[in-house]
C-alpha positions as CSV (number, residue, x, y, z in Angstrom):
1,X,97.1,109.6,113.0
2,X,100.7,110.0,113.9
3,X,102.0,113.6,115.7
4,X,105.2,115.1,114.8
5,X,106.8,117.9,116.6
6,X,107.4,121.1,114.8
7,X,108.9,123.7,116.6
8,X,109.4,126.9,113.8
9,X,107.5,127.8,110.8
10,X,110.9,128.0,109.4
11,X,111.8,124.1,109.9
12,X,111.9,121.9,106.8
13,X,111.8,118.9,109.7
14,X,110.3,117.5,112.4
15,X,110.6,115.0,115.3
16,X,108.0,112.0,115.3
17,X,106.4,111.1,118.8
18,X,105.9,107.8,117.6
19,X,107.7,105.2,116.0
20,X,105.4,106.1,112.0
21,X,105.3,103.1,109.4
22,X,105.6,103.5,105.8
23,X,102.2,105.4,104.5
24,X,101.1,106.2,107.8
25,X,99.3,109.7,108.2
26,X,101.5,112.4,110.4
27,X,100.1,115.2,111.3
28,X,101.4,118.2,112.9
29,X,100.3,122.0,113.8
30,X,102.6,125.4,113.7
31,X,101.8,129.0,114.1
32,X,97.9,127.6,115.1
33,X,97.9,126.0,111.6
34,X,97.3,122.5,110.8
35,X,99.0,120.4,108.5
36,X,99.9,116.6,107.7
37,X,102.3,114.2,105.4
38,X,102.0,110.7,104.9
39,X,105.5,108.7,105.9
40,X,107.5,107.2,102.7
41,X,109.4,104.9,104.8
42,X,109.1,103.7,108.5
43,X,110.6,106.3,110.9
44,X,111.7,105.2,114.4
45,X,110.5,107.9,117.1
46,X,112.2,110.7,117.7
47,X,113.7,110.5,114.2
48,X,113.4,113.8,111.9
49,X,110.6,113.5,108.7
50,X,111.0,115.7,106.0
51,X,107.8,118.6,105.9
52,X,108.7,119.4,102.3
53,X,110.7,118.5,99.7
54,X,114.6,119.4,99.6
55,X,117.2,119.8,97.5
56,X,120.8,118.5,97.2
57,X,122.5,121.2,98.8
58,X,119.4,122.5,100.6
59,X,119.4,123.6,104.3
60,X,117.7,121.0,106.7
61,X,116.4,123.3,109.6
62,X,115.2,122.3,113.0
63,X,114.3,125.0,115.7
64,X,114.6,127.8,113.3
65,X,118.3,126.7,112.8
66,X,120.2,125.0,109.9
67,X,121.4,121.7,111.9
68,X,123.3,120.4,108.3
69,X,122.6,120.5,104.5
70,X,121.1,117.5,102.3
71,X,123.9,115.5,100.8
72,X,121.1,114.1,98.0
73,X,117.2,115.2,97.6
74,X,115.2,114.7,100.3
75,X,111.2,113.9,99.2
76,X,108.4,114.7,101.7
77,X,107.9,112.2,104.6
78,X,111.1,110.9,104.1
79,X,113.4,109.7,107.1
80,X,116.0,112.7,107.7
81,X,119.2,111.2,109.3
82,X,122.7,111.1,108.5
83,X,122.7,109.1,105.1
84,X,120.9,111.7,103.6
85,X,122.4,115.0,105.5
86,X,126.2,115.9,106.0
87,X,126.6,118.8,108.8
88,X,128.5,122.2,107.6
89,X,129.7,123.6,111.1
90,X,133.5,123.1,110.8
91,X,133.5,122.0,107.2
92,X,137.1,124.1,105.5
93,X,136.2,122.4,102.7
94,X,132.2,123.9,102.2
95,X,133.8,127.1,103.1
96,X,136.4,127.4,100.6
97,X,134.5,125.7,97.9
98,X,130.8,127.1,98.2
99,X,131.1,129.8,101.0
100,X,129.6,128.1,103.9
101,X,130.6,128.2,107.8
């Protein structure tokens, strides 16, 4: 099996430690629990996988910390990068329109 790295129970991502093929096992552990996800897609390492699934909209967190917000639903074990995440730190737009900074 496959490790990712999962840094807060809060995280709805982690980091593989291995480039993962499509319907490959990861596994991970956080707050001394175990759990594990099978890959939808191939995922390069180092790349984020989704733990859960998100929704459009949703906060993608890494380290505790919102690090952007999906631009489309996000399934489970899917590859988290920047065709399905746009960032919201300097966004006028986000802030105006739905409150965000």
């Amino acid at each position: 099996m496959k490790q990712l790295l999962v840094m807060h129970a809060a995280d709805t991502v982690g980091n593989v430690l291995d480039d993962v093929g499509a319907g490959e096992t990861v596994c991970w552990t956080c707050d001394g629990k175990a759990f594990s996800a099978r890959a939808l897609e191939d995922i390069p390492f180092g790349f984020k996988m989704a733990l859960r699934p998100m929704a459009e909209g949703e906060a993608v967190v890494k380290y505790g910390n919102p690090i952007g917000f999906a631009s489309r639903a996000i399934a489970a074990g899917e590859l988290v990068h920047v065709h399905n995440v746009a960032g919201g730190r300097g966004r006028g737009d986000l802030e105006h329109k739905e409150g965000r900074v």
